[in-house]
C-alpha positions as CSV (number, residue, x, y, z in Angstrom):
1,X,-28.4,20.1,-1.8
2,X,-25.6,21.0,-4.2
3,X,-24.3,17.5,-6.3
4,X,-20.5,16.3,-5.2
5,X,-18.3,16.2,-7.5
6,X,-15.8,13.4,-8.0
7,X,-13.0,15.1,-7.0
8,X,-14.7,15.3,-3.6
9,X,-15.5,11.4,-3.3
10,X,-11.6,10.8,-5.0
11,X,-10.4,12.9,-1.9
12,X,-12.3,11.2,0.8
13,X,-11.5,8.0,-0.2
14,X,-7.6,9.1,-1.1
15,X,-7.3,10.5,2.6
16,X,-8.7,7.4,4.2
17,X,-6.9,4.9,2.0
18,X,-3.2,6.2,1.4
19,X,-1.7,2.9,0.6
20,X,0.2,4.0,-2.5
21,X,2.2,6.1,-0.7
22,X,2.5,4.7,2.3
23,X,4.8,2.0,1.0
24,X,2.2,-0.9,0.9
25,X,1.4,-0.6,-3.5
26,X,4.5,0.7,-4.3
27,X,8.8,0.7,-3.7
28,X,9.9,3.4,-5.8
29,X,7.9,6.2,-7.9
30,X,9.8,7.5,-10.7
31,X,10.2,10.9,-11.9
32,X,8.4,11.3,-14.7
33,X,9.9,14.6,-17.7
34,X,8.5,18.0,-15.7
35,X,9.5,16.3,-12.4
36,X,12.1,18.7,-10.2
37,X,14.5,15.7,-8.3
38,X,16.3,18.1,-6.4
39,X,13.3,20.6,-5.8
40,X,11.7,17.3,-4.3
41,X,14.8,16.4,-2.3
42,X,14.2,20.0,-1.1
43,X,10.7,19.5,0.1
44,X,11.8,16.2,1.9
45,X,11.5,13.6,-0.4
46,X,14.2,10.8,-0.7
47,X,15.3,11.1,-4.3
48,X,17.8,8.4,-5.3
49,X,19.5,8.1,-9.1
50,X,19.9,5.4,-11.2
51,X,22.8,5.4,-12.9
52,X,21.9,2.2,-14.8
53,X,19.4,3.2,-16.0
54,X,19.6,7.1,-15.9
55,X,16.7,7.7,-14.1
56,X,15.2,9.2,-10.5
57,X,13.1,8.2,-8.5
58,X,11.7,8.5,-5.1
59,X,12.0,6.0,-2.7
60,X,8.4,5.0,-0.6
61,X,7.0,5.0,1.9
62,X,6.3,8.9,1.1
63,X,8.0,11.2,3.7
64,X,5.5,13.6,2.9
65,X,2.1,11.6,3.9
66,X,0.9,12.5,7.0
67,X,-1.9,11.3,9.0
68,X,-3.1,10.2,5.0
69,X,-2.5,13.3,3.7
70,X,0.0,14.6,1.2
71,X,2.2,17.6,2.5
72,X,3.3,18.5,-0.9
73,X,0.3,18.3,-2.8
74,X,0.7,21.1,-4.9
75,X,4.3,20.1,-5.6
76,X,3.9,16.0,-5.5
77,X,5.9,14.2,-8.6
78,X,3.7,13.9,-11.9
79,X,3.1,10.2,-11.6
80,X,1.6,11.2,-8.0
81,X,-0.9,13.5,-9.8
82,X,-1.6,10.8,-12.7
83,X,-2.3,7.9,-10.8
84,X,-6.0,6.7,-10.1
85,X,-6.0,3.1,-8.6
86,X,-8.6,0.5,-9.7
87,X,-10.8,2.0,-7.2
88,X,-11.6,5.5,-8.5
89,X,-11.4,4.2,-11.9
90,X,-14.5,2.7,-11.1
91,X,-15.9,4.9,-9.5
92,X,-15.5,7.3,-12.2
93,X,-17.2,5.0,-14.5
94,X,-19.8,3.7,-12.4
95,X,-18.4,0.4,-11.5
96,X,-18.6,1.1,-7.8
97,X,-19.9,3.1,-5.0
98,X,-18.5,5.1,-2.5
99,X,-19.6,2.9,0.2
100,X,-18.1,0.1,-1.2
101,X,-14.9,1.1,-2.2
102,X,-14.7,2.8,1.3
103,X,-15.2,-1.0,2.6
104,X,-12.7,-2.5,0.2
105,X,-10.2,-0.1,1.5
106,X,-11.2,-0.7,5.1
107,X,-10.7,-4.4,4.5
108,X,-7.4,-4.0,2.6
109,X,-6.1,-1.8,5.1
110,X,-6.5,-4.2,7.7
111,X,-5.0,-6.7,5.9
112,X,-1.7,-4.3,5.5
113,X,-1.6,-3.9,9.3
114,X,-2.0,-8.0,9.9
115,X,0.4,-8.5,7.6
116,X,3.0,-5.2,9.0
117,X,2.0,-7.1,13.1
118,X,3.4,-10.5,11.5
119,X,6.5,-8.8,10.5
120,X,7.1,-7.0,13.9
121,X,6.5,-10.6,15.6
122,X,8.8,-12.0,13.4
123,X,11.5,-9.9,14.9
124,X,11.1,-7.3,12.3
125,X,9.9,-3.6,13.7
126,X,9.1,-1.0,11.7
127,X,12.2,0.6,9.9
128,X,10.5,3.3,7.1
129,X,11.1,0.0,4.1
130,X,8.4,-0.7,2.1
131,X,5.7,-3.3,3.4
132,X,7.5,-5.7,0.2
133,X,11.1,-5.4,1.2
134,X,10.2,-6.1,5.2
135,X,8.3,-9.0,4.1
136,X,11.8,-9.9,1.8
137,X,13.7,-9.7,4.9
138,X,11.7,-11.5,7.1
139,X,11.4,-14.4,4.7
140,X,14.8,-14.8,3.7
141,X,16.5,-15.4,7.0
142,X,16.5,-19.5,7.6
143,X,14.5,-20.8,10.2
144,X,14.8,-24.2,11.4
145,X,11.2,-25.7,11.8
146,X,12.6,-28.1,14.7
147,X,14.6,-25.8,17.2
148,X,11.9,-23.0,16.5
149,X,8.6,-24.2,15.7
150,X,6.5,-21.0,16.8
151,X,9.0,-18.6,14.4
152,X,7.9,-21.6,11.3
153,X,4.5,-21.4,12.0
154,X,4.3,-17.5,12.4
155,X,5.9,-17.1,9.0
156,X,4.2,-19.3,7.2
157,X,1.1,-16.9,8.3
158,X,2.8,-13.9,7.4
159,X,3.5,-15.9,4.0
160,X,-0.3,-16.1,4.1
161,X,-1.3,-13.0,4.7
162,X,1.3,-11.5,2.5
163,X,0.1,-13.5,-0.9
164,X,-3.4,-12.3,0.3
165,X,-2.7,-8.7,0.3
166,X,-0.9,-8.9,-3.0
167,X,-4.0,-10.9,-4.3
168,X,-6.3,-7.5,-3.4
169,X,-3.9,-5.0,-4.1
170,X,-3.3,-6.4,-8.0
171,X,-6.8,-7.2,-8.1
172,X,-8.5,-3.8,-6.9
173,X,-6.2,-1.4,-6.7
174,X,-3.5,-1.5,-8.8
175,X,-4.5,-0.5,-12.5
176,X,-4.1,-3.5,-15.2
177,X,-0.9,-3.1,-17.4
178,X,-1.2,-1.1,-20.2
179,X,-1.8,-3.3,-23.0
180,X,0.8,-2.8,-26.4
């Protein structure tokens, strides 16, 4: 039995996970020097400038992932190809298993689609934002806890489940800040 490589496990676990490009990790990706905007806008992507700061970047969830799978994987954005979540960092190093980061994903998935059911009960169905700026909308439209009790009580669970999935997204999958 031939030994699998970790470019094999990184790809299982990429194409069952997909939640930095699916718009639950991330808002934006920007283009990093090598990156082709318009070549990207080309392939589908939703490129968008910054003339603030003088920069691209490309607005998530990734028109491109399908079924968990990147359509342009040959052509993604450099910080695409760079980025290893918390995850495969550890599995590279030996910190975790397969298994177990398979079940962390599982889990954290799950929370993602509690927290994306929330914001379609709220009123809120699915529009192609980022899981972080539906939240943002949902939350900041006033409810009055007396004429609609029901509406108080299901935000204050998607408040919940929200500060729960940011809690295991910066704790397991999004890599610590670089330190100066």
């Amino acid at each position: 039995m031939s030994m699998e490589t970790f470019a094999d496990i990184a790809t299982r676990l990429c194409t069952a996970c997909g939640m930095c490009c699916d718009g639950t990790m991330f808002q934006i990706v920007k283009m990093q020097p090598g990156d082709h905007p318009s070549e990207l806008a080309r392939l589908g992507m939703r490129i968008r400038h910054s003339h603030k700061e003088s920069e691209y970047h490309m607005e998530q969830p990734c028109p491109a992932l399908k079924g968990l799978r990147c359509t342009i994987y040959e052509k993604r954005p450099a910080r695409c190809r760079l980025f290893h979540c918390q995850q495969l960092r550890l599995l590279e190093t030996g910190g975790t298993t397969e298994e177990d980061a398979a079940a962390l994903i599982n889990k954290t998935r799950a929370q993602a689609a509690h927290v994306r059911e929330l914001i379609e009960q709220c009123g809120l169905r699915e529009d192609g934002q980022p899981l972080p700026e539906r939240f943002e909308r949902v939350m900041s439209t006033p409810v009055d806890e007396k004429l609609e009790p029901e509406l108080a009580a299901l935000r204050e669970d998607l408040d919940n489940a929200m500060s729960g999935l940011r809690l295991a997204l910066n704790r397991e999958f999004r890599p610590p800040p670089l330190s100066e």
